[in-house]
C-alpha positions, -999 to +999 in steps of 0.1 A: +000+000+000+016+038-011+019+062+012-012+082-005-030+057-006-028+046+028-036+084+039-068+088+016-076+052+035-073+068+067-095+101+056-120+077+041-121+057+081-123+089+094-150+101+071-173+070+083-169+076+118-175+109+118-207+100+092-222+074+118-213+099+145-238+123+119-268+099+122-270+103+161-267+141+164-293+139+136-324+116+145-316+132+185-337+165+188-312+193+206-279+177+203-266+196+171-234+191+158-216+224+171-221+202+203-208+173+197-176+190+177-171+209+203-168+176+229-145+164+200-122+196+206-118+190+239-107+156+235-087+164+205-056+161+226-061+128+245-072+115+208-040+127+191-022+111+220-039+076+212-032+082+175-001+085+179+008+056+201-007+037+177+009+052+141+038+061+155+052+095+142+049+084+105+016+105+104+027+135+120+005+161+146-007+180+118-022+149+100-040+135+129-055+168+135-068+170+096-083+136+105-101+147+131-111+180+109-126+148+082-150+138+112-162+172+121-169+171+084-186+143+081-211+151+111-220+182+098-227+170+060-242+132+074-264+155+100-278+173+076-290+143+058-307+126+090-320+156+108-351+156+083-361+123+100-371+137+130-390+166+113-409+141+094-416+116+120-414+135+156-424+172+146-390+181+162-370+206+142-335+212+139-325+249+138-321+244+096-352+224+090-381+246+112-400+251+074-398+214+067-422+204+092-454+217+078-450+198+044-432+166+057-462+166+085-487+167+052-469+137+035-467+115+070-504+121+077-513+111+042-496+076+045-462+091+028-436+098+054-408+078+035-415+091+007-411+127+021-377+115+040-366+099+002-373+134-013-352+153+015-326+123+007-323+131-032-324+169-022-293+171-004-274+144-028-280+163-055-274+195-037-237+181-030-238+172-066-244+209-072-221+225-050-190+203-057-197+224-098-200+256-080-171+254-057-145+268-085-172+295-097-177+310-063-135+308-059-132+331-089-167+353-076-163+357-042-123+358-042-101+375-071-104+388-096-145+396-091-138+402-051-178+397-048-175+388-009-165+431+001-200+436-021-222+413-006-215+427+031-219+462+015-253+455+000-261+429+029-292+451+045-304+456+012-309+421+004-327+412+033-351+444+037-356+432+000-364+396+017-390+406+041-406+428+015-412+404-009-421+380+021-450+405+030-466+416+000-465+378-017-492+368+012-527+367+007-557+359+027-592+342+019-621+361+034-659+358+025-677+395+027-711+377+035-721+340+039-738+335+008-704+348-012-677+320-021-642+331-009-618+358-023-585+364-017-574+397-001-540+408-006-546+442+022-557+416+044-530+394+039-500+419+045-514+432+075-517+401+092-484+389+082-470+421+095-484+412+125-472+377+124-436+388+110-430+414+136-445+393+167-420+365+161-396+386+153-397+406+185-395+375+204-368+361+185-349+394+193-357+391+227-347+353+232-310+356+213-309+394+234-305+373+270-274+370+285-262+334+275-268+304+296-253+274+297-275+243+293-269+210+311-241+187+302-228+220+281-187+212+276-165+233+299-156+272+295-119+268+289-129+241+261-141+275+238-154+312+248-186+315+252-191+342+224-180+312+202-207+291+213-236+282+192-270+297+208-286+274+226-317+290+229-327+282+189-336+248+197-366+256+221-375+286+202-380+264+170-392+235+186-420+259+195-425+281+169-426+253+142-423+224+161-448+223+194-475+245+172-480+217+145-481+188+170-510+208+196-523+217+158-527+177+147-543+165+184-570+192+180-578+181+146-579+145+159-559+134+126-549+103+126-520+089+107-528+058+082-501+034+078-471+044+058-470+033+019-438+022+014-428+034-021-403+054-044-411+093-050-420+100-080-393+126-091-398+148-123-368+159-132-371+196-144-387+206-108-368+185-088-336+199-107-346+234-099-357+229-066-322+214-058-300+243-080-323+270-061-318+256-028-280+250-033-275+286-051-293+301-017-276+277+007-240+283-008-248+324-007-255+320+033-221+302+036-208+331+029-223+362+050-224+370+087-255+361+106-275+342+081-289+310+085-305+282+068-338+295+075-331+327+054-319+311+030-350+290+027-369+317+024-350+336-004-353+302-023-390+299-019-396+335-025-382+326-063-396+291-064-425+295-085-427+257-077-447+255-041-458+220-040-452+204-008-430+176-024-406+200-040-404+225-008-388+195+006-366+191-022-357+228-016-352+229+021-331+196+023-305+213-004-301+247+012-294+228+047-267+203+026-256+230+007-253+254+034-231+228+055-207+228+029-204+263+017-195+271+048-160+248+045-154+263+015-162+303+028-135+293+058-108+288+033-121+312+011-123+343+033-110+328+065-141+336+084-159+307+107-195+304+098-209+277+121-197+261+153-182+234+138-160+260+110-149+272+143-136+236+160-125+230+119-101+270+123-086+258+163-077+219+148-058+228+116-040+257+102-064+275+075-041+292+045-064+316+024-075+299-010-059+322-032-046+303-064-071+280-085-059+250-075-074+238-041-053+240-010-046+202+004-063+202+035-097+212+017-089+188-010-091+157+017-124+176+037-141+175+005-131+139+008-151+138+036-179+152+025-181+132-004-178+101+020-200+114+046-231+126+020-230+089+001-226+070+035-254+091+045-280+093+014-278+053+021-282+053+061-310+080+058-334+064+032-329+031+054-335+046+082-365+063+073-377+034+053-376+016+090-392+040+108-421+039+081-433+007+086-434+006+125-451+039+124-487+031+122-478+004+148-485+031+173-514+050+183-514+082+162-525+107+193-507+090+222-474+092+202-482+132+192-484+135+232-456+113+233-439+133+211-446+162+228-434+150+262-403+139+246-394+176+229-400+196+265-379+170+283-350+172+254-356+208+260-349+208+299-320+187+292-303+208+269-316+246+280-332+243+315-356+263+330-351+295+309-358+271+274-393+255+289-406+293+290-388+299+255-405+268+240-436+279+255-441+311+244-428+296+209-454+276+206-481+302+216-465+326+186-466+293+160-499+293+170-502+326+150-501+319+114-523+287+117-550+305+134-549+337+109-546+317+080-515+328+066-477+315+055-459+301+085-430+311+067-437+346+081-426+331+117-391+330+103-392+365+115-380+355+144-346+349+126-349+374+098-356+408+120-328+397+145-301+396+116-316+429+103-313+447+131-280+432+142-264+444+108-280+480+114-262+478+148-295+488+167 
């Protein structure tokens, strides 16, 4: 065996571990993967220790730590793969997949839950697809000779006041004048209630990411990394509320109940499902890049241009801009040396990061795109297995007394991961998802409660 190719063997191992180490932070609601890579930093040394003892020096300290780079990798790409699960089956969201609920929730309660898991599947392998073509575009874009990054922070409030405008005046809302009238949609109507919507979660979510931070239980210790580099902890209640809590209280007082779940193939045309996935991984590759931007935003500048709103492809959509997003990010640390994410900021402490300045790709990205290319095949396999598994034991259970289940479970995940203060969060949450279902309009608008934050945050007020 040659030297080169024992050490793509070795990324390869690594890539796997850190892929199976993807599916648990994914199908667990709360533990995200800036957790778990930031327990991996802490241990980097004792690991690099054990490494050693075991390759000798032949590897070198700089090696090993690349390795352990490959699995922070790996959880981040593999997590965005599985995390959909949970959204389908448990009404749990993951910070990136709060909009995925409502339309995977749909496809469950109509006997299609796996098929809804396949489509998020397919959109995230084909945003990978995507994003390995646009890599080299976005070099020459962002980076010399075009310099695009210095005009996208420019222009950045622009873009988003351009977001929520578009958001607000696209929403419409059915009203009958008098009983003996069919329904007609009223556009005045609609904006000022999702005004009203917008604002009220944004406030709160302005509120909630305002409090002093707080650690939640089992949280690694302070000299591990500062605590303005910690991830917010607080997202996961506010979500599981906002989107999460809202739809479940929704589905007991309907009294739906879930028929079993058909096990079959989606049908996949190709010219929507191609455009779902190149909108989703053009939005999710432009949030890899820019301060304070999420998945969510990025969802809903692809769904804004999606002319495409069936429930099948806004899975399509949402899975790529999570996937897509995961790995822009990567690339944007070598691109403009700038940690997105939590786990671009464990990736920037384990190996030295030289600025990608020349069109061939630095080495150390060359063997994380390894990774991810490891990780998201591993993980398009795991995923539809997983969720074809899930499927068939679903109707096993009694629809309602696994939504209270369900319920139980996401305030006790809650109270493990954010205490006291993220029961209250969650509550309220759940009292503004409430919001949009009552009034009748997009529950997108609740992404407000990201969307004003980042506004106001790049205003400095």
């Amino acid at each position: 065996m040659g030297t080169g190719l024992g050490i793509l063997l070795l990324v390869i191992l690594f890539s796997l571990i850190g892929a199976g180490l993807g599916i648990i932070t994914g199908l667990i609601p709360g533990l995200h993967v800036n957790n778990l890579s930031i327990i991996l930093l802490s241990l980097s040394g004792v690991i690099m220790a054990g490494l050693t003892s075991l390759f000798g020096d032949t590897l070198g300290v700089v090696f090993i730590s690349l390795l352990l780079a490959a699995v922070v990798v790996s959880i981040s790409i593999s997590h965005t793969f599985h995390d959909f699960i949970p959204s389908t089956f448990l009404g749990a969201p993951d910070p990136d997949t709060a909009l995925s609920v409502l339309p995977a929730h749909e496809m469950l309660l109509a006997g299609k839950g796996y098929e809804a898991v396949k489509l998020s599947a397919i959109g995230s392998m084909g945003a990978i697809m995507v994003a390995f073509l646009l890599i080299l575009p976005f070099r020459l874009v962002i980076g010399e000779p075009v310099m695009g990054y210095s005009y996208l922070k420019e222009y950045m409030i622009y873009i988003l006041v351009g977001i929520f405008a578009i958001l607000i005046i696209t929403e419409t809302k059915e009203v009958r004048y008098r009983k003996s009238e069919p329904k007609r949609k009223s556009r005045a109507l609609g904006i000022v209630l999702a005004l009203f919507v917008f604002f009220t979660a944004g406030i709160f979510g302005y509120t909630v990411l305002s409090m002093d931070y707080f650690k939640p239980f089992f949280w690694p210790a302070p000299w591990i990394l500062p605590d303005s580099m910690m991830p917010p902890a607080v997202l996961f209640p506010m979500l599981s509320g906002i989107f999460g809590l809202s739809t479940l209280f929704e589905s007991l007082s309907a009294e739906e109940s879930a028929p079993p779940q058909v096990i079959t193939e989606p049908d996949v045309p190709v010219k929507s499902t191609a455009g779902s996935i190149f909108s989703g991984t053009f939005a999710g590759s432009i949030v890899g890049f820019l301060p304070g931007m999420t998945s969510g935003i990025a969802t809903i500048m692809a769904m804004i241009f999606r002319k495409d709103t069936e429930k099948k492809q806004v899975i399509v959509t949402l899975s790529a801009i999570n996937t897509a997003n995961s790995l822009f990010v990567l690339v944007a640390l070598f691109l403009i040396l700038r940690p997105r994410s939590g786990a671009a900021i464990v990736i920037n402490q384990l190996i030295p990061v030289a600025q990608w300045e020349a069109l061939l790709l630095p080495e150390s990205l060359l063997y994380l795109l390894v990774a991810v290319l490891v990780a998201s095949c591993t993980a398009f396999i795991t995923t539809s297995a997983i969720g074809k598994l899930a499927a068939k034991h679903f109707h096993r259970i009694s629809y309602k007394k696994l939504v209270k289940g369900i319920i139980i479970f996401i305030i006790a995940m809650v109270f493990v991961f954010t205490g006291w203060i993220g029961l209250v969060i969650l509550g309220v949450g759940t009292v503004v998802g409430m919001l949009p279902i009552r009034l009748g309009v997009r529950r997108s608008h609740a992404m407000g409660c990201l969307l004003l934050p980042v506004i106001l945050l790049i205003m400095n007020v």
